[in-house]
C-alpha positions in Angstrom: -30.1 38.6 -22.9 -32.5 39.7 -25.7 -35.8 38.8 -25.3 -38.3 38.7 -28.5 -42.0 40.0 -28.5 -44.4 36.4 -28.5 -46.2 36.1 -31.4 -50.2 35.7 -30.6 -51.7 32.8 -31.7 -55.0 33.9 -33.8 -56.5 30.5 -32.3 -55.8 31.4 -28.7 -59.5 31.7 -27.0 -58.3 33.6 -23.8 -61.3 36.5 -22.4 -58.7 39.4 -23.5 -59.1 37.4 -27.5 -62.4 37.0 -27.3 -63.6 40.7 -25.8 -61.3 41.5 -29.3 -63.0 39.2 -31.5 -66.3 39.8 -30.1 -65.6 44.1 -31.0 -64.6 42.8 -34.6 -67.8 40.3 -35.2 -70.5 41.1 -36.9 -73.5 42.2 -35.2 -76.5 40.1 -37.0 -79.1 42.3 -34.9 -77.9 45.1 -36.1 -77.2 44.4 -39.6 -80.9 43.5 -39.9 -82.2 46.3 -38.1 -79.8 48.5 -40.6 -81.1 46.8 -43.7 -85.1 46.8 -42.6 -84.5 50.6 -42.0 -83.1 51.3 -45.6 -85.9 48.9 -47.2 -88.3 51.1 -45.0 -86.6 54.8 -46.5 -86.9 52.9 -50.5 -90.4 52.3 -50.0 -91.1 55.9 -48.3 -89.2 57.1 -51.6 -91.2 55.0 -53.4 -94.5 55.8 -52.1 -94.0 59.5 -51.7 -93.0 59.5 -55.7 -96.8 58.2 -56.6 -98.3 60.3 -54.0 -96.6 63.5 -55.1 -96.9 63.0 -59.1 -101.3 61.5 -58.7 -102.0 64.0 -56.2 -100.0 66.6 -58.5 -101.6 65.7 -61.7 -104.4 63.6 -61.1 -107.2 66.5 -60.9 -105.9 70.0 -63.1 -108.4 72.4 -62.0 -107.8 76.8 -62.4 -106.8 78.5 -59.8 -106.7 82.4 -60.0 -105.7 82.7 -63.2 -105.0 86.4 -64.2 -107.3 87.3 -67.1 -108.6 90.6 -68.6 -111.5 91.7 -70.0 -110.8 94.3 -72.7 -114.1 96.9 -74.5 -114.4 100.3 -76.0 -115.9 102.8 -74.1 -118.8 102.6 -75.1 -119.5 99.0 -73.6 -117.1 99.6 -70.3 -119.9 99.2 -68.2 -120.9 96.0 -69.8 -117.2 94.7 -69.5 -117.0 95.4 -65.6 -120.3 93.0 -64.9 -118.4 90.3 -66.8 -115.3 91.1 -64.7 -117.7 90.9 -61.8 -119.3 87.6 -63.1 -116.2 85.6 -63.9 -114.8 86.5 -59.9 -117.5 84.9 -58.2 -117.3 82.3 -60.8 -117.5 78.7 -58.1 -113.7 77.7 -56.9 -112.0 80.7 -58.4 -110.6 79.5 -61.4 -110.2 82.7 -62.6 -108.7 86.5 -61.1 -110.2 88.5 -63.5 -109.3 92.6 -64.1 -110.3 95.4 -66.6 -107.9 96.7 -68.9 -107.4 99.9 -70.0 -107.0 99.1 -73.5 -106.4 96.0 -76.0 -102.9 97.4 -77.0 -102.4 97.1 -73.3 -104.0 93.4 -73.4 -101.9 91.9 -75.7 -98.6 93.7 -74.3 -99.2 92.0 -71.2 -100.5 88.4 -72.4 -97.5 88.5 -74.9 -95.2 89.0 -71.9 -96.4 86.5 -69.9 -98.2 88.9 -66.8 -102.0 87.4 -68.3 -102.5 84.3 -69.1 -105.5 84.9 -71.3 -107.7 88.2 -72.3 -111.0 88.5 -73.7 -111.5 91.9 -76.2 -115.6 92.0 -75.9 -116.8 93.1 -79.8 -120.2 94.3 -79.8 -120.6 95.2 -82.7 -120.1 91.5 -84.1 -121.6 88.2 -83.0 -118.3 86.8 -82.0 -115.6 88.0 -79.3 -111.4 87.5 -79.1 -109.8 85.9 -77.3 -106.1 86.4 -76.9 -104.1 83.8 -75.3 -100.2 82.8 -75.1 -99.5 79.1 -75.4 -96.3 79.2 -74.6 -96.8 80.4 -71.1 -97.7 76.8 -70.5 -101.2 75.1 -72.6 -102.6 73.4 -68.9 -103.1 77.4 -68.1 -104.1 78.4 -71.1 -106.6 75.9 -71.9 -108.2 76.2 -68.7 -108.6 80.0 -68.9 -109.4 79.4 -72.8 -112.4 77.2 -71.5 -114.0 79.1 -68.4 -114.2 82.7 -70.2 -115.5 80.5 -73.5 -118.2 78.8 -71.6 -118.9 82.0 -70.4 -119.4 84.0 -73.6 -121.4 80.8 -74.9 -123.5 81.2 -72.2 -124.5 84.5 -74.0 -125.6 83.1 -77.4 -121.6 84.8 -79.1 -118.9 82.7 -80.3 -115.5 82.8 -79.2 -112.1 83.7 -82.3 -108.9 82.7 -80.4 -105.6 84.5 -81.4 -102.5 83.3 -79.9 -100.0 85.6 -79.6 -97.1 83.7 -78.1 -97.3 80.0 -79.8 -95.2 77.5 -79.4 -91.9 76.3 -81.8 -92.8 74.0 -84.1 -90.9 71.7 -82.9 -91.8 71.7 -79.3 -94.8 69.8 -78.7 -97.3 70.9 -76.1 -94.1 73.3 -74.8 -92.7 69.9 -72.6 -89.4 69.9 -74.4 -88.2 72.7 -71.5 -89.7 70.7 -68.7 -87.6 67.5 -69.8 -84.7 69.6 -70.7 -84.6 70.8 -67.0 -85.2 67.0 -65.7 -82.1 65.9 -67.6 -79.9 68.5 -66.3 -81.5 67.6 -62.9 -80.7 63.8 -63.3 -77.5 64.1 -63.8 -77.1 67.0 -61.1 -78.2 64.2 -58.2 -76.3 61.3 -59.6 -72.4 63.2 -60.5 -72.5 64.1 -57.0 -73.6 60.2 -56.0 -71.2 59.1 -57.8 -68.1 61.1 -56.4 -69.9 60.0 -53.2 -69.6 56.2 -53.8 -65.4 56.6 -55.4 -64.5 59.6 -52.9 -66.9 58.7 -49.8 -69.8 60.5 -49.0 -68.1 63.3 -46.9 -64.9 65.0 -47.9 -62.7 64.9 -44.9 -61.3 68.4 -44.8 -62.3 71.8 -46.1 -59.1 71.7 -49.2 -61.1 68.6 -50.6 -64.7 70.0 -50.0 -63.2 72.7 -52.2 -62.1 70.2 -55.1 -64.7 68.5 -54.8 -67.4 71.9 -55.5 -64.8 73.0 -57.6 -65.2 70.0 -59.7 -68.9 71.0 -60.3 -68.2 74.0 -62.3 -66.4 72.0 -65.8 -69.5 69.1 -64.9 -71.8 71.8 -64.7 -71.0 73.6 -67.9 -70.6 70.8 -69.6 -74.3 69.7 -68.9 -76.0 73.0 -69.2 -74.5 73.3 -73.3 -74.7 69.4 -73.6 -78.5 69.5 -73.0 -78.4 73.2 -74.8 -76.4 71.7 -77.8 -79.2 68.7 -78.1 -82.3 70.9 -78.3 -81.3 73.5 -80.4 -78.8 72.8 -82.9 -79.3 68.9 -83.0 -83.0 68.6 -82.3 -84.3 71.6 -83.0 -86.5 72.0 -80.4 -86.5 74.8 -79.2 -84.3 77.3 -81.6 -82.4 80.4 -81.5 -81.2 80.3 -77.5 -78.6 77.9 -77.7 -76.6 80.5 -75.4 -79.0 81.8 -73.4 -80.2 77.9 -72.6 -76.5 77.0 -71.8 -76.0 79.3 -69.2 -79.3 78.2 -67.5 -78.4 74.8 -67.6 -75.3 75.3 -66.0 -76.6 77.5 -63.5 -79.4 74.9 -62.7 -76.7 71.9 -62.8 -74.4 74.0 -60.3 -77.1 74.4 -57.9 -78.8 71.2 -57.8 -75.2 69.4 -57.7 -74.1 71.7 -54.7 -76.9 71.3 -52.9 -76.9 67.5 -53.0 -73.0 67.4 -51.8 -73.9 69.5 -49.4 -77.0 67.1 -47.7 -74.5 64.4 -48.6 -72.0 65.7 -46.4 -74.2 66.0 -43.4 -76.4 63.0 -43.5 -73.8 60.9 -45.7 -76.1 58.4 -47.5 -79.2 59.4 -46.6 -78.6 62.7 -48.3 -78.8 61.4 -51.4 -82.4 60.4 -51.0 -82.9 63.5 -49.4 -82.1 65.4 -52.7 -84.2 62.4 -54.7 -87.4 63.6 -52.1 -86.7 67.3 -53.1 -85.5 67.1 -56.6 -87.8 64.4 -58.2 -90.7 63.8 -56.0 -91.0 67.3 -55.1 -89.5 69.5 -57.4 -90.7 67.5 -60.9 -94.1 67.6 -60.5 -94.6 71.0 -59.3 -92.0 72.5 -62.1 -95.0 73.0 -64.5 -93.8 70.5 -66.9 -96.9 68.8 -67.9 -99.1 70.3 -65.7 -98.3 74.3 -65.0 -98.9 75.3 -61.1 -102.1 77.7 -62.0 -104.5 74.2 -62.3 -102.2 71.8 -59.4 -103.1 71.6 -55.9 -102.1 74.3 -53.5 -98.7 72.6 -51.9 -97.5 72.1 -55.7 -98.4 75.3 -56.9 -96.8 77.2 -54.0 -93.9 75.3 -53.6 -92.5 75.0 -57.2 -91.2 78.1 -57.9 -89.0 77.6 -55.1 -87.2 74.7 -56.1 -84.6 74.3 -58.8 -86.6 72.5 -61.3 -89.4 74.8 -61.2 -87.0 77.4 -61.6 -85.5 76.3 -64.3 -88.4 75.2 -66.2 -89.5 78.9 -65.7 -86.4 80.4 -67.3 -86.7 78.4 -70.1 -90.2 79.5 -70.8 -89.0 83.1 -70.0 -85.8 82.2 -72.4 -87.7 81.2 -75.3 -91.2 82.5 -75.1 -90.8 85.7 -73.5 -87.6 87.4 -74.4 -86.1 86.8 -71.1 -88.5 89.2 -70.1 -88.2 87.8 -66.1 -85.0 85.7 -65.4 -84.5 87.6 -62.4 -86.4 85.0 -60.3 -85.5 82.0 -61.6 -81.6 83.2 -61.3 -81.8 84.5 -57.4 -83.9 80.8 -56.7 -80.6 78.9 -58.6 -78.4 81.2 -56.6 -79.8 80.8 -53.0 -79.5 76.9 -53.4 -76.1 77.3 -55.0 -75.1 79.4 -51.6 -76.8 76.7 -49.1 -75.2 73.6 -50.6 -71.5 75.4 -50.7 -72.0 76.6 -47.4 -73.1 73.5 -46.2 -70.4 71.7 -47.4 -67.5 73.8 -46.3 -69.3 73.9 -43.0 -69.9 70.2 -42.1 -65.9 69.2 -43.7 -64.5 71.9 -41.6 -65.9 70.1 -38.5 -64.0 66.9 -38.3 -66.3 63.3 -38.1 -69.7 63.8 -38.8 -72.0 63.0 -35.7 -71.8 59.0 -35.1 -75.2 58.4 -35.8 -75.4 59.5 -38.8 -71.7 58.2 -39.9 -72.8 54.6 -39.1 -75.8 54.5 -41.3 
C-alpha cells in the first residue's frame, strides 16, 4: 500500500508552526532599531558635510607659503633683513628664502615650486612682484597681500607680473576643481549602482573580477567625457584634451575601485563610507576654491592624499605647468587603485561576509 506525504495546512497553529512562523515574522524591534541607526549615519553624513566644508573654508588664512626675495648685489644685505622680517611675520603666513637670481625667480614661480617672489628695485620707487595665478589665486592672493603690505610699509609701491595666468576661459582656475568632482560623482554612484542591480558584494572572486573589470570602459569613458566637455566643447581649459583624458580615467578608476572595494566589506555602509572620504573629505581639501596653503591644518595635510586632491593637482600640473610634477598625483591614484582591487578580490574570495555587517 502506497502511502502519500500529508499536505500541511498553512492554518495549522501547532508549536512546531508557530516556532516556524515566528523565524519568518518580522521583528518590529529590530526593524526600528535598524532604521533609527541609518537615520542616525544620514545625519552624521549630513553634519560632518557642513563641518568639513565651514571649518575648511570658513577662515582662509597663509600658511608657509614659499616666497623669495630676489636683489642685485649690491642690495643683498638689504634683501636678507626682509627675508628675516617676513619669517617672524605673526602666524607664519609666509616661508620666505633668498634667491640667487631673478632668472632663477621666475623659473621657479613659473613652475609652480614658489608661489610668489618679490625682485627688490632700488633704484626705482616701486618693486615686482612675480606671481603665478594658476598655481591656485587663494595662494597667490594671500602671498600677493602680506609681501605688499610689507613693501607699503616702506613708503614703495608694489608692479605685479604674473607669469603663469589663467585660460581665459577658466574663471578663478575652478573649472579643474569641478572637473575632478564630476569625475568623482560619478566614480561613487556607477559602483552604487551595480551595488543596488548586482548586490553589494560580488559572491566569488570570477565576478569581483567582472565587476573591476567593468570599471576600465566606465572609467575611460568618464575621464574623455569630462575631457571632451572642457576642452573642445567649452573651452575651458584648452589644448590637453589628451593629457586631461587620461587623468580623468585614472582618477575615475581609482575612486570607483576603491568604493567596490568598501562596498564589499561593509556592504551598504561602504557607500557612505566613500561619501565621508570622497565628498566631505576629499572636496574641500582638493584646493578647488580654497588651495591647502590658506585651510586649516587637517585639510591642508590630508588633501594631497586623497583622490580629489590628487586630481585637482594634476590638472593644475596638466595645464599650468607643463606636467611639470604628475608623478605625485599618479602614485596617489595608483595606491587607491591597488587597495580597492585588493580589497575586493580579498573580501569575495572569502565566502559570506561577517553576519553583522551582512544584516545591516
Amino acid at each position: 500500500m502506497t502511502t502519500h506525504p500529508t499536505r500541511q495546512d498553512p492554518d495549522q497553529t501547532g508549536p512546531e508552526h508557530q516556532g516556524s512562523t515566528a523565524r519568518v515574522a518580522i521583528d518590529p524591534r529590530g526593524s526600528m532599531i535598524r532604521a533609527v541607526a541609518w537615520v542616525i549615519g544620514v545625519l552624521f553624513l549630513q553634519f560632518a558635510f557642513i563641518f568639513s566644508y565651514v571649518a575648511a573654508f570658513h577662515d582662509p588664512t597663509p600658511h608657509d607659503l614659499k616666497v623669495q626675495v630676489v636683489a642685485p648685489e649690491a642690495a643683498r644685505a638689504q634683501a636678507q633683513q626682509l627675508v628675516d622680517q617676513l619669517n617672524r611675520l605673526s602666524g607664519n603666513p609666509l616661508d620666505a628664502s633668498l634667491a640667487d637670481s631673478e632668472s632663477k625667480a621666475r623659473a621657479d614661480v613659473r613652475n609652480g615650486d614658489q608661489v610668489a617672489a618679490l625682485v627688490l628695485r632700488p633704484e626705482q620707487s616701486s618693486d615686482l612682484l612675480l606671481v603665478a595665478s594658476g598655481g591656485g589665486d587663494s595662494v597667490e592672493e594671500a602671498a600677493s597681500g602680506v609681501l605688499t603690505k610689507v613693501v607699503e610699509e616702506q613708503q614703495r609701491t608694489v608692479e605685479k607680473d604674473d607669469l603663469v595666468p589663467f585660460q581665459s576661459g577658466d574663471a578663478r582656475g575652478l573649472t579643474g576643481f569641478y572637473l575632478v568632482v564630476g569625475w568623482a560623482v560619478g566614480s561613487y554612484l556607477f559602483p552604487t549602482v551595480i551595488a543596488l542591480a548586482r548586490g553589494d558584494r560580488p559572491r566569488s572572486i570570477r565576478a569581483a573580477a567582472m565587476r573591476l573589470g567593468a570599471l576600465v570602459p566606465y572609467a575611460l569613458a568618464s575621464g574623455f567625457g569630462g575631457a571632451l566637455i572642457v576642452d573642445p566643447l567649452l573651452g575651458a581649459q584648452t589644448g590637453h584634451f589628451w593629457e586631461l583624458g587620461l587623468l580623468g580615467t585614472a582618477v575615475s578608476f581609482s575612486i570607483a575601485a576603491v568604493a567596490i572595494g568598501l562596498e564589499a566589506l561593509l556592504g551598504v555602509i561602504g557607500i557612505g563610507a566613500t561619501l565621508l572620504l570622497i565628498v566631505i573629505i576629499g572636496n574641500p581639501s582638493a584646493g578647488g576654491a580654497f588651495q591647502a596653503g590658506v585651510m586649516p591644518t587637517f585639510w591642508r595635510v590630508v588633501g594631497d592624499w586623497i583622490p580629489t586632491g590628487a586630481g585637482v593637482d594634476g590638472v593644475r600640473q596638466i595645464v599650468y605647468f607643463d606636467s611639470a610634477d604628475l608623478t605625485r598625483p599618479y602614485l596617489v591614484l595608483l595606491a587607491y587603485a591597488v587597495v580597492g582591487i585588493a580589497l575586493t578580490l580579498l573580501i569575495s574570495g572569502r565566502g559570506r561576509r561577517p553576519e553583522v555587517l551582512a544584516s545591516m
